[in-house]
TORDO-377676 format. One record per residue (C-alpha): residue in three letters; x, y, z. Coordinates in steps of 0.02 Angstrom, whole numbers, plus 32768, in hexadecimal, padded with zeros to 4 digits. Layout:
N
> residu;u;v;w
> ALA;X;Y;Z
...
! end
This chain:
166
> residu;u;v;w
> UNK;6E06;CE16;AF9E
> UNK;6DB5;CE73;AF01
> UNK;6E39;CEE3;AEB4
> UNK;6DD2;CF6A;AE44
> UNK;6E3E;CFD6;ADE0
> UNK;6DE8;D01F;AD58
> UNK;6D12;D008;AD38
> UNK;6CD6;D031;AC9B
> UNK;6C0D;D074;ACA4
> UNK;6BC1;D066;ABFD
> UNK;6B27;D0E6;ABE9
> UNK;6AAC;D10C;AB55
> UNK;6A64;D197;ABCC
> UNK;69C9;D131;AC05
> UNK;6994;D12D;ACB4
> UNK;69DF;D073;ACC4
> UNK;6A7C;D0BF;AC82
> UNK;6A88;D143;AD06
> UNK;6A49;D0C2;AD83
> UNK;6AF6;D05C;AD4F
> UNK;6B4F;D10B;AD59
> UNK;6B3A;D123;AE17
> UNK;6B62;D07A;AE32
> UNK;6C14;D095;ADD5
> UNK;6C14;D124;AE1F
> UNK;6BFA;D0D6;AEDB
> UNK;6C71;D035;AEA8
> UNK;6CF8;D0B0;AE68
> UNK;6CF8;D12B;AF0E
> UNK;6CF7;D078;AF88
> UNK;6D89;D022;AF13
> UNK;6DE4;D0AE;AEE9
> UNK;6DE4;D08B;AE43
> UNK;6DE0;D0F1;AD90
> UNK;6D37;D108;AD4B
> UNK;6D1C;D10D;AC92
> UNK;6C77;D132;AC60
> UNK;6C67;D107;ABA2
> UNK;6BD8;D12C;AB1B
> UNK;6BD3;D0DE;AA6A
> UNK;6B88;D13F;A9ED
> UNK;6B39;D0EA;A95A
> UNK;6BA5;D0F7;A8AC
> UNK;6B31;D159;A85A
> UNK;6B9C;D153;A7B5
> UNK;6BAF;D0A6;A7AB
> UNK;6B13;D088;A7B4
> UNK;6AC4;D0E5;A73B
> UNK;6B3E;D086;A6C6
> UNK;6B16;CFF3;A728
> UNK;6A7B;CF86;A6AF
> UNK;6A36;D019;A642
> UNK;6A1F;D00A;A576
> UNK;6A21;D0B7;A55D
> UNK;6A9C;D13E;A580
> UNK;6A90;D195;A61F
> UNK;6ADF;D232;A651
> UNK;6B1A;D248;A71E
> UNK;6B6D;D2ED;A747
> UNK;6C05;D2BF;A7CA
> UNK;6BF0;D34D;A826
> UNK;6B4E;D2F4;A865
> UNK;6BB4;D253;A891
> UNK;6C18;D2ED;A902
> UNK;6B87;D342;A937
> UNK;6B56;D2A3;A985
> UNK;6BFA;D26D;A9D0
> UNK;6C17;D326;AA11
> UNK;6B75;D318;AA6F
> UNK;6B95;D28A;AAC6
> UNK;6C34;D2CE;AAFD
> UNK;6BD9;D353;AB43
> UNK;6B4A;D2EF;AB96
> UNK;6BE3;D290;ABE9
> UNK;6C41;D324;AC1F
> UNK;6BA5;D35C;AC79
> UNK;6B7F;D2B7;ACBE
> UNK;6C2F;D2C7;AD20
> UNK;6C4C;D32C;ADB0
> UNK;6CFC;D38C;ADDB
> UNK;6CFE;D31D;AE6D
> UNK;6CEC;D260;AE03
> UNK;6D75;D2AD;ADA9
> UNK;6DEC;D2DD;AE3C
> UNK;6DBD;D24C;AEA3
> UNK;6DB1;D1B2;AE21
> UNK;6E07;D1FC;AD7E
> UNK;6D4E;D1EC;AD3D
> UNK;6D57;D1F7;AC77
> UNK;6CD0;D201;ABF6
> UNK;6D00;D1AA;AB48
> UNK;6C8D;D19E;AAA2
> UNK;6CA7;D109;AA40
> UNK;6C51;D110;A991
> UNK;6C22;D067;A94A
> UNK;6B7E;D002;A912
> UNK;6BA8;CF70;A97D
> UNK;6B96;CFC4;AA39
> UNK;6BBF;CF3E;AAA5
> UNK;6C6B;CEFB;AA2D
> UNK;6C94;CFA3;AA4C
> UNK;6C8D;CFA6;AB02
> UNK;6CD4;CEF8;AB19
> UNK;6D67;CF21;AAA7
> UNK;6D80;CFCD;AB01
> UNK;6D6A;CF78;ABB1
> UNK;6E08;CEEB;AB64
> UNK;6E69;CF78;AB2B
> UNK;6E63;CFD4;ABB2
> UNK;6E79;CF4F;AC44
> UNK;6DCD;CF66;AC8F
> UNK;6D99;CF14;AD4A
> UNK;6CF4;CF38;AD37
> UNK;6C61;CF5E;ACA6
> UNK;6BC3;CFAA;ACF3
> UNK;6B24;CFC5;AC90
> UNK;6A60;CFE2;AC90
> UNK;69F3;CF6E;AC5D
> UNK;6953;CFA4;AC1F
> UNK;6902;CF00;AC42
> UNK;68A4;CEDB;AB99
> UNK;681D;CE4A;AB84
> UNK;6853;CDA9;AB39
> UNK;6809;CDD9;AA88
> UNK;6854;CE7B;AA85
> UNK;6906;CE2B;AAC9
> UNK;68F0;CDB5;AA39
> UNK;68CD;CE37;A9BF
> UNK;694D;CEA6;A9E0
> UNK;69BD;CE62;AA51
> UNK;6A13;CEA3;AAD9
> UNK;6AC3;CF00;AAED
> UNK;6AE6;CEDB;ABA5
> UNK;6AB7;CE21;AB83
> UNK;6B3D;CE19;AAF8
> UNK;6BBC;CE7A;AB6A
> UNK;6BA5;CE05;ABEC
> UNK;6BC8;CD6F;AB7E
> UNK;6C60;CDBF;AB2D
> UNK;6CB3;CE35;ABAB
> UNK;6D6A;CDEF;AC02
> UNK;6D18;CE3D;ACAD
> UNK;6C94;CE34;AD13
> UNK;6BED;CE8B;ACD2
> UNK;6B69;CEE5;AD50
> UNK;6ADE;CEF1;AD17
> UNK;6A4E;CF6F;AD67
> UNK;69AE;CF76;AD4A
> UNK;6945;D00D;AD65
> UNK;68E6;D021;ADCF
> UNK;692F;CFB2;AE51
> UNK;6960;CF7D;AEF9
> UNK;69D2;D01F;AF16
> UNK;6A73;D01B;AF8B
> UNK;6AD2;D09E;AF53
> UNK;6A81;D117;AFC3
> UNK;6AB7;D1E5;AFDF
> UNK;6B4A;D20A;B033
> UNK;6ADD;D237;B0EC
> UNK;6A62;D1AE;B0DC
> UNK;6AFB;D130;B0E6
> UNK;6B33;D17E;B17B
> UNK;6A8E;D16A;B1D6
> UNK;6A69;D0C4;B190
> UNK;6B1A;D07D;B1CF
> UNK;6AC6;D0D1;B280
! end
C-alpha cells in the first residue's frame, strides 16, 4: 500500500512545471494528501555580492518585488477548490541553490512525494548548466517524479475519465 501524505510540486512556471502541477494536483485529489506547491526564487542579493571586484548596489525592495510576485503567480495558480479539498499551499523559498532548497524544505517538512518538470535539455547543455531535478532526485529523502513535457498524458479532465473508464 502507498501511503501519500503530503507532495511537494516544485514549479519555475514553465510548461514542464505546470505539466508536474496537474500531476500533484491529480496524485493529491486520488491520495488524499496535502499539496505544497513551492517556487525558489533566486537570491538576487547574494549574488550580486557573490564574485564581483567592484561595488555593486541591489535595492531589497527588488529582492521583494520578486518574491511578492511569485507569491502572486502561486496564489493564482491555486484554485478555492485545491485549497478546500487538499490544503493546497503555495510557498516561495529564496535561495541560489534551487534544488538544496527544495530537498531541505521537502526534509523539513516530512514530504511523500517531490514532483517536477523537466525541460529535457541536450547532453551539452545538461553538462553546461546542469540540471535542478537531476540534483533533487539524487538528494531528496522521497521519491522524485519527474515529467517531461510534452508527454504521454494520463491525467485526463474530470469527464474524459468517466468515459474512458466506459
Amino acid at each position: 500500500m502507498i501511503l501519500l501524505k503530503k507532495i511537494l510540486v516544485a514549479t519555475d512556471f514553465s510548461e514542464p512545471s505546470d505539466a508536474a502541477f496537474a500531476y500533484g494536483r491529480e496524485l493529491a485529489r486520488a491520495f488524499g494528501a496535502e499539496l505544497l506547491v513551492v517556487h525558489v526564487c533566486d537570491n538576487i542579493i547574494t549574488r550580486a555580492f557573490g564574485g564581483g571586484d567592484g561595488f555593486v548596489f541591489t535595492d531589497p525592495d527588488l529582492q521583494r518585488g520578486v518574491e511578492a510576485a511569485a507569491e502572486r503567480h502561486l496564489d493564482a495558480m491555486l484554485s478555492d477548490e485545491d485549497r478546500s479539498s487538499v490544503g493546497a499551499s503555495g510557498v516561495v523559498l529564496t535561495s541560489n541553490a534551487p534544488a538544496f532548497a527544495i530537498v531541505d524544505y521537502a526534509r523539513r517538512n516530512g514530504v511523500d512525494l517531490v514532483v517536477m518538470g523537466t525541460h529535457g535539455r541536450g547532453a551539452v547543455a545538461h553538462l553546461l548548466m546542469g540540471s535542478v531535478a537531476e540534483r533533487v532526485v539524487r538528494t531528496a529523502p522521497c521519491p522524485v517524479l519527474t515529467v517531461r513535457h510534452p508527454e504521454h498524458e494520463f491525467v485526463l479532465p474530470d469527464a474524459l475519465a468517466v468515459v474512458a473508464k466506459a
